[in-house]
Residue, then its C-alpha position, 0 to 999 in steps of 0.5 A: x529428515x534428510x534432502x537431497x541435494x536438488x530439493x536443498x538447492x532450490x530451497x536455498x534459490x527459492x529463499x535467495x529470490x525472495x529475499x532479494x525481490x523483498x529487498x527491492x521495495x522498501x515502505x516509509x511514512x506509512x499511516x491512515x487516517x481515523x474516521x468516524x465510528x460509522x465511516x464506510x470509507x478511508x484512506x492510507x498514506x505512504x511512501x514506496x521506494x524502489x532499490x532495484x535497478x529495474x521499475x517495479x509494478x504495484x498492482x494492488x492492494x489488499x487487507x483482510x475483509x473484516x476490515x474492508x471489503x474492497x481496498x483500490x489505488x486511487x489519484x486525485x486529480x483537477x477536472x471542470x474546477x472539481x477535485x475527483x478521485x479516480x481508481x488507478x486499476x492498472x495500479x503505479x509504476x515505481x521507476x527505478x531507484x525513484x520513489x512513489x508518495x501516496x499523499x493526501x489530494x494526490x495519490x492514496x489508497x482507498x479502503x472501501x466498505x469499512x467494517x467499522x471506523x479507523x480508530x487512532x492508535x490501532x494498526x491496519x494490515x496490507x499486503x501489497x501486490x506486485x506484478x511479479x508476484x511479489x508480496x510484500x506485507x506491512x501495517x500502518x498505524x491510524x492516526x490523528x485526523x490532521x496527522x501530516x496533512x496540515x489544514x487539507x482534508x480530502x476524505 
C-alpha cells in the first residue's frame, strides 16, 4: 500500500507530537501497597517529573475496572488535630522541570472498590491523563506493606 505525500507527513507529525509529549513526563519509584485479601481500598505511590519547559496538568488517573472500580487523586492533610484525606478533583499541576512526590501521609492515588486485594509481587495498570490529552501508560509493582514508608501507616 502507497500514501501520498500529505497522509505520510501528518503521520510523521502526528507520531513526532506524541513522542515528544511522551517525553515530557517521566515516571519513578512507582509502587502499591498490599492489602488484605478482602481490602476495598489501596493506595499507589510514585513520583512524576516534568521535563518540559511548560507545566504539566495531571488530571486523573485510571486502571482497568476488574481491578478498581474508581481510581482518585488524593492528599493528606492536618484538619481539627485529625489527619484526612481528601480528593484532589482538579488533579496536580507539575511546574516546569520540577517534580511532584505522591508519598504515603501526603499525596497518593487511591484505588477504590478493589476487586480483590493487592497481592505482593504482582503489577497494577494505570494510565495516567493529562490535561492535553496526553496519555501515559505504566504499571507499579505491589509491594511489602512497610515497603518505603518506614513505621507510618496511612491506609
Amino acid at each position: 500500500m502507497r500514501l501520498s505525500f500529505p497522509v505520510c507527513l501528518c503521520l510523521g507529525l502526528l507520531f513526532g507530537v506524541c513522542t515528544s509529549a511522551l517525553a515530557q513526563v517521566s515516571v519513578s519509584d512507582g509502587w502499591a501497597r498490599a492489602t488484605f485479601p478482602m481490602a476495598k481500598t489501596g493506595a499507589i505511590y510514585l513520583t512524576l517529573s516534568n521535563q518540559s519547559d511548560s507545566k504539566l496538568h495531571l488530571l486523573s488517573v485510571k486502571t482497568p475496572s476488574d481491578i478498581a472500580k474508581e481510581v482518585q487523586i488524593h492528599t493528606t492533610e492536618m484538619t481539627d488535630g485529625m489527619m484526612r484525606m481528601r480528593q484532589l478533583k482538579n488533579g496536580i499541576v507539575i511546574a516546569p522541570h520540577s517534580e511532584h512526590e505522591f508519598v504515603p501521609g501526603g499525596d497518593h492515588i487511591m484505588l477504590i472498590g478493589l476487586s480483590k486485594g493487592l497481592e505482593k509481587g504482582t503489577r497494577i495498570p494505570l494510565t495516567l491523563l493529562f490535561a492535553d490529552g496526553v496519555e501515559h501508560e505504566i504499571n507499579v509493582e505491589v509491594k511489602h506493606q512497610d515497603s518505603g514508608m518506614g513505621t507510618k501507616s496511612h491506609h
